[in-house]
C-alpha positions in Angstrom: -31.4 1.5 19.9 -29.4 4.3 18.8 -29.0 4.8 15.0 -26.1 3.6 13.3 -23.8 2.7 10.0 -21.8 0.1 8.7 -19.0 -0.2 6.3 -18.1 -3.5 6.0 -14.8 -4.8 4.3 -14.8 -7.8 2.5 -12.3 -10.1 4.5 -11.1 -8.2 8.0 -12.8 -8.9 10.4 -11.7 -6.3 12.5 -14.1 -3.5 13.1 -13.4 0.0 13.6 -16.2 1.9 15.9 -16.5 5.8 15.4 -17.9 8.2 18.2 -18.6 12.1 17.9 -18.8 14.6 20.5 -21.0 16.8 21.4 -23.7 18.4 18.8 -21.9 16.2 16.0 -22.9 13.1 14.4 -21.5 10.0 12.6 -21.1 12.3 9.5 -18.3 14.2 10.6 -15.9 11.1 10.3 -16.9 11.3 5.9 -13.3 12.1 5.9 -12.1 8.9 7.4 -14.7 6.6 6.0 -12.5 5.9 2.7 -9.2 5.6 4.5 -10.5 3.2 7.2 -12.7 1.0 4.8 -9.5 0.0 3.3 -9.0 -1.9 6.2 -11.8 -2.7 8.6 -15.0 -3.0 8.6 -16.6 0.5 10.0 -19.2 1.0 12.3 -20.8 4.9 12.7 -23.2 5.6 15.8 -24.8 8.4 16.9 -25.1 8.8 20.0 -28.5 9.9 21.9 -30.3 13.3 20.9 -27.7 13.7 18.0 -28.1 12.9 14.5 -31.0 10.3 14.1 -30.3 8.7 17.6 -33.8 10.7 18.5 -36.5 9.0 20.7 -37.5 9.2 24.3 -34.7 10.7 27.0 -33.7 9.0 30.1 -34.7 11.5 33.3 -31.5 13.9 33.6 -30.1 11.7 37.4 -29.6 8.7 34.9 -28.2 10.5 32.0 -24.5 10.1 32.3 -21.7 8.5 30.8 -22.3 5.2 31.8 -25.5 5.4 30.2 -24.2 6.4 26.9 -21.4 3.9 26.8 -24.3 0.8 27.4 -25.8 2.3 24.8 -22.8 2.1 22.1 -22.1 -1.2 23.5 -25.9 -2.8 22.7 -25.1 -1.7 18.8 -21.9 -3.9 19.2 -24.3 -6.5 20.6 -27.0 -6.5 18.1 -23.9 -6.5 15.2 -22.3 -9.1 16.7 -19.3 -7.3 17.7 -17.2 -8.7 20.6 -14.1 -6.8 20.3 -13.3 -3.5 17.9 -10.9 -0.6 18.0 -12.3 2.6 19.1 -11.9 6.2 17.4 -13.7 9.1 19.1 -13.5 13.1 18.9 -13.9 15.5 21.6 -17.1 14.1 24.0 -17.0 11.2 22.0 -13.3 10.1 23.6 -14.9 10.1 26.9 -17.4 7.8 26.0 -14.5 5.1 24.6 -12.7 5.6 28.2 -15.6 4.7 29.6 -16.6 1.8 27.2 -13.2 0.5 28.4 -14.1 1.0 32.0 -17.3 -0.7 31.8 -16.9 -3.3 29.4 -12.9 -3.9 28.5 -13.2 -7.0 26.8 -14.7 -5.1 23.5 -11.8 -2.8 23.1 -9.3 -3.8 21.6 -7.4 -0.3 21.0 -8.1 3.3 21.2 -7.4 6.5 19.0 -9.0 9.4 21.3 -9.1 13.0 19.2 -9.4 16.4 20.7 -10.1 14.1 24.0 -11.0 15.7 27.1 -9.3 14.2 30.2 -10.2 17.3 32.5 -10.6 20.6 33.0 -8.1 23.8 33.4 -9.0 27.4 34.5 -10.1 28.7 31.4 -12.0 25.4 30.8 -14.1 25.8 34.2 -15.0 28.8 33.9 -16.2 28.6 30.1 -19.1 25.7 32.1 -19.6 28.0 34.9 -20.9 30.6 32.5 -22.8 28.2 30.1 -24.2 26.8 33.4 -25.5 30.4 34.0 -27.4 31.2 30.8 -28.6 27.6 29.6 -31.9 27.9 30.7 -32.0 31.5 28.9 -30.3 31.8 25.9 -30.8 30.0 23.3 -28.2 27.3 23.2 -26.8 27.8 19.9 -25.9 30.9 20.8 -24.0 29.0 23.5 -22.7 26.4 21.2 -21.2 29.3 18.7 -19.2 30.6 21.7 -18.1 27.7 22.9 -16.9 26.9 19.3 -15.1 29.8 18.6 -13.3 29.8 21.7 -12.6 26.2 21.5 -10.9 26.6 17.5 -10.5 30.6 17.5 -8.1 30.7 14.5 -8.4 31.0 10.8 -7.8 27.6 9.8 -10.0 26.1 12.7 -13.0 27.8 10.2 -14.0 25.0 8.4 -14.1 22.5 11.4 -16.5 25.0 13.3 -18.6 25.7 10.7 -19.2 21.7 10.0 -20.0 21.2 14.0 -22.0 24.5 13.9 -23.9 22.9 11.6 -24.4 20.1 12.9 -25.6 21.3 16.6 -28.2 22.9 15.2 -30.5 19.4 14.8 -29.7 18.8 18.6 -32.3 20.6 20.1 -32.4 23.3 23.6 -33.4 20.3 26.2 -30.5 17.7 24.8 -27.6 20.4 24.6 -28.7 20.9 28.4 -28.8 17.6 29.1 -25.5 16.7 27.6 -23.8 19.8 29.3 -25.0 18.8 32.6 -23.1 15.6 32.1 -19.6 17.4 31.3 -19.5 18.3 34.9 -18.8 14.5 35.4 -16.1 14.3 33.2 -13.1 14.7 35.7 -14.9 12.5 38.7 -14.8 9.6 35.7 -11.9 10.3 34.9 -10.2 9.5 38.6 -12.3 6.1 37.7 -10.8 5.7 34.8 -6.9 6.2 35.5 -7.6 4.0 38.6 -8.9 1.3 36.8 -7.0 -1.8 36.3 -8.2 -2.5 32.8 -5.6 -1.4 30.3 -5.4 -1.2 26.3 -3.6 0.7 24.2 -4.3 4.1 23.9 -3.2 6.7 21.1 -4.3 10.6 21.8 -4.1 12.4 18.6 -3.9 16.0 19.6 -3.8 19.6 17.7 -1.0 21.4 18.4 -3.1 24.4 18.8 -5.7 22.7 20.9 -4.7 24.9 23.9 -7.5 24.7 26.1 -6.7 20.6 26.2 -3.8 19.3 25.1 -1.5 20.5 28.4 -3.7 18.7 30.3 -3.5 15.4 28.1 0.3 16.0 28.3 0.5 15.7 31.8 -2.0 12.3 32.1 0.3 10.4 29.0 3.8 11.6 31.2 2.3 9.6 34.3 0.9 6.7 31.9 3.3 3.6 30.0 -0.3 2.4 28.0 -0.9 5.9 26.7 1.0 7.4 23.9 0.2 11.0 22.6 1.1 12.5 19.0 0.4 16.2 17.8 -0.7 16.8 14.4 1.0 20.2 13.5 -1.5 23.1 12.7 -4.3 21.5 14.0 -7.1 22.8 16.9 -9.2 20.6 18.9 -11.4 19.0 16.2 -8.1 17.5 14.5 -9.7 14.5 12.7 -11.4 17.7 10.2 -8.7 20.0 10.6 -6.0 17.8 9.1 -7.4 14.5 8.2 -5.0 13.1 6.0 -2.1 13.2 8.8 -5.0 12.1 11.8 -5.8 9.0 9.1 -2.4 8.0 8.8 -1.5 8.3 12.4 -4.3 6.4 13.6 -4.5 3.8 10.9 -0.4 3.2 11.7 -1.3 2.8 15.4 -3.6 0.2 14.6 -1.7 -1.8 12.5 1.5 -1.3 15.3 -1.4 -2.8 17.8 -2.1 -5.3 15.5 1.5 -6.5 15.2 2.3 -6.3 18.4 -0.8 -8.9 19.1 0.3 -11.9 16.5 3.5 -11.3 18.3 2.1 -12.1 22.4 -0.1 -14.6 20.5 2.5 -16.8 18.8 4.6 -16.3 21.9 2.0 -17.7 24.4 1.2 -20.8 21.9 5.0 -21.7 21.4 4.8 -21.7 25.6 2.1 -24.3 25.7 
């Protein structure tokens, strides 16, 4: 099972489920732990070949998606979780999208940072060339060019230094693996805007996340379920850039979620 945290809250019962992106872990939510306990009970999970999800690797034709969202949905098992709200960064939004594919009936809303919906030009092309030399260079050498064009400005510093950091417990062979599944991000994502199950859905964006938030732009103008809000001097890992304003944006959406809930529930009770 993978390794996991849990914060829990005295009287919600309402869980909170936290998902990283690539060569991250569970501790690069530490600034939204104390914000969120407030509320809900919290549950951190690192997902396979990161942090101290280690152990054996499925064989690289079963290693997609899929697989990691049945994997973040057994912790929910084991803890007894039937439904949560979901808050994921980067690679870790996917995941949530495809939680909610899979398995709707735990979701119960979603905050998706930095998420990754598809790919543009530049996008392509930065794969095509990893694809090239992953097998020869050594892949944080990859994974600090990937991180400087993703958050090339001053203030994006901090943020890719902490996911620098932690990429370098991941390891060559799971970096390859875990690249080799971003090439089915876009097929899943077809899947995904197809499917018929529906929650709510918040994108929290930076305003200088170029190389994604266009594209996130265009999926939320086609979308009535899917809201997006920019947070204002902020690159692609927004949660670290400017987590006081991602905290109160997602905690607010939660709480809108929640209202709006008691609301269709006393509604379909008085309409018995």
């Amino acid at each position: 099972m993978l390794h996991y945290k849990t914060y829990p809250h005295r009287t919600s019962r309402e869980w909170v489920v936290f998902l990283h992106g690539l060569g991250g872990s569970s501790s690069i939510w530490f600034k939204q732990i104390k914000a969120f306990r407030e509320h809900y009970n919290l549950l951190l999970v690192d997902l396979r070949g990161h942090g101290k999800s280690k152990g054996r690797l499925p064989d690289l034709d079963s290693y997609d998606f899929k697989h990691l969202s049945r994997e973040v949905l057994e912790v929910l098992d084991h803890q007894n979780i039937s439904k949560a709200h979901f808050v994921g960064i980067s690679l870790g939004s996917v995941v949530i999208n495809t939680i909610n594919l899979l398995s709707p009936q735990h979701v119960q809303s979603m905050v998706l940072g930095g998420a990754i919906t598809r790919f543009n030009l530049r996008s392509r092309l930065l794969i095509h060339l990893g694809d090239a030399f992953k097998k020869v260079l050594p892949y944080m050498w990859l994974y600090k060019l990937f991180a400087g064009i993703l958050m090339p400005r001053k203030n994006h510093a901090h943020s890719r230094r902490l996911f620098t950091k932690e990429a370098t417990e991941m390891g060559q062979k799971e970096f390859i693996r875990w690249f080799q599944i971003t090439k089915k991000v876009e097929p899943l994502h077809q899947e995904v805007s197809l499917s018929a199950a529906s929650r709510p859905k918040l994108y929290l964006m930076g305003s200088e996340d170029y190389m994604f938030l266009p594209l996130v732009k265009e999926d939320t103008d086609e979308s009535k379920n899917e809201t997006l809000s920019t947070i204002e001097g902020s690159g692609h890992v927004c949660n670290m850039d400017k987590p006081k304003e991602f905290n109160k944006k997602a905690l607010a959406f939660f709480q809108l979620h929640a209202e709006r809930e008691e609301v269709s529930d006393g509604a379909s009770l008085s309409g018995r």
